[in-house]
C-alpha positions in Angstrom: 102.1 108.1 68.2 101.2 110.3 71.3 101.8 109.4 75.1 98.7 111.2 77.3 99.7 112.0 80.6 97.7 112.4 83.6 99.6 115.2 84.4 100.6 117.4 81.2 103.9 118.4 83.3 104.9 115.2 83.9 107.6 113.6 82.2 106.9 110.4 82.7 105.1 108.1 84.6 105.9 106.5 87.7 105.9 102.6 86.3 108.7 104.1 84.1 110.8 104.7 86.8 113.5 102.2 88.2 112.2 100.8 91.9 115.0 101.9 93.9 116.0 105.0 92.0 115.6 107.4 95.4 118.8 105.1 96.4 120.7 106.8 93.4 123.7 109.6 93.9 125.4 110.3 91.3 127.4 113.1 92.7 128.5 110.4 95.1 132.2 109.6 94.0 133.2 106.3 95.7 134.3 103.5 94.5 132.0 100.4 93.8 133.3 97.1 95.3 133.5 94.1 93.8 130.4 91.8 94.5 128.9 88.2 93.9 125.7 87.2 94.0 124.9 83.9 94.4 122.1 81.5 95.3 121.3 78.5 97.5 118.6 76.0 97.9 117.8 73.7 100.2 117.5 70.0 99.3 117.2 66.7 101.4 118.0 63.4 100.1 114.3 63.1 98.4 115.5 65.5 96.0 118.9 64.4 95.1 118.1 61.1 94.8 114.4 60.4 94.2 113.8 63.6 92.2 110.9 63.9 94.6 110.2 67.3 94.5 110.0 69.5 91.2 113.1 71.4 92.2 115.9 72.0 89.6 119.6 73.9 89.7 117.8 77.3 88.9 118.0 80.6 90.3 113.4 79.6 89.9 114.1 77.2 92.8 116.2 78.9 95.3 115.1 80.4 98.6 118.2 82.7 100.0 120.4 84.7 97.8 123.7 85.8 99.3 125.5 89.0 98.2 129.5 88.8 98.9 130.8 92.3 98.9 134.5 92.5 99.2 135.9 95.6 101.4 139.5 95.7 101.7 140.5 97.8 104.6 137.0 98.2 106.5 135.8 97.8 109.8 133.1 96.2 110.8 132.1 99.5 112.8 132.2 101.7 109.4 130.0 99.9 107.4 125.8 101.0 107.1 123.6 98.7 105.5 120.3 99.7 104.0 118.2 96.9 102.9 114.7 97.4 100.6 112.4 95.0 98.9 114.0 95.0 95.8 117.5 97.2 96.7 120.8 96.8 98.5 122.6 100.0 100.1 126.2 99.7 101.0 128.2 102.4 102.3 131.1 103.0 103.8 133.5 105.6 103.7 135.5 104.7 100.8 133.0 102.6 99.2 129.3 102.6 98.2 127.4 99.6 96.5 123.7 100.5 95.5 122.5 97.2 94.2 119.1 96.8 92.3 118.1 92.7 93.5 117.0 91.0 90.9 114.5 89.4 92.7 111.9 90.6 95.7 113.3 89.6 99.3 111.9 90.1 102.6 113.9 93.1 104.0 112.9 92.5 107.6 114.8 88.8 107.9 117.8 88.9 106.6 121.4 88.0 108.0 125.0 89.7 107.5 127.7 88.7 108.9 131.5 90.5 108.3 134.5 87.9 107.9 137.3 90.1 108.5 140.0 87.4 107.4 138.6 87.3 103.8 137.5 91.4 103.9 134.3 90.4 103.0 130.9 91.2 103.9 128.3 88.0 103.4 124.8 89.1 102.9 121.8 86.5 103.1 118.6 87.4 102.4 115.1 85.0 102.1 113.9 85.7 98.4 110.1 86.6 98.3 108.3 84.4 95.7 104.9 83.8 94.4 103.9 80.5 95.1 103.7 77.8 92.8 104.2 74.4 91.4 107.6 74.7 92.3 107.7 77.3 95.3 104.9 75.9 97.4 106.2 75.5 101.1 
């Protein structure tokens, strides 16, 4: 079996390699926090109790997805936030948090907001979908 290449330098081709992958440093040593990711929905009382819509408890159905990124001893001021369609670039300077999304998101509207109480750094960002018979507003 024999791989032709465009290019007969080439190594491989560009669908092989990771979206986001520029992001990478590996001679970077900092720590990685600790993150969540989780996802929210919104839902009125036509789908909670009518089962109206087609919407379900999946990760399929939700429109935000917030990142929590716990960063004992940070300020506010120290922390750069780099965000991409599909990546999530954290630094600060103890810690750095390059995080491949697994979905698309729109990079442009997104909200962050730093609760210094908790240490904690809440990310919300609008998940890109393709509509369908689920997605369709």
């Amino acid at each position: 079996f024999q791989v032709k290449s465009e290019n007969g330098k080439t190594i491989w081709n560009t669908e092989e390699v990771p979206e986001g992958s520029e992001f990478d440093d590996i001679w970077d040593r900092r720590e990685q926090p600790e993150y969540q990711i989780l996802f929210k929905q919104s839902v009125g009382t036509e789908d909670v109790y009518f089962g109206m819509s087609r919407k379900d408890p999946s990760t399929a159905c939700c429109e935000d997805m917030v990142i929590k990124i716990k960063l004992p001893e940070t300020k506010y001021s120290d922390i750069t936030l780099d965000i991409q369609d599909k990546v999530l670039d954290l630094r600060t300077p103890k810690k750095k948090l390059l995080l491949h999304l697994p979905y698309h998101v729109d990079s442009k509207n997104g909200r962050a907001r730093f609760l210094s109480e908790e240490e904690t750094l809440e990310v919300t960002l609008r998940v890109s979908r393709e509509f369908d018979f689920i997605n369709f507003a």
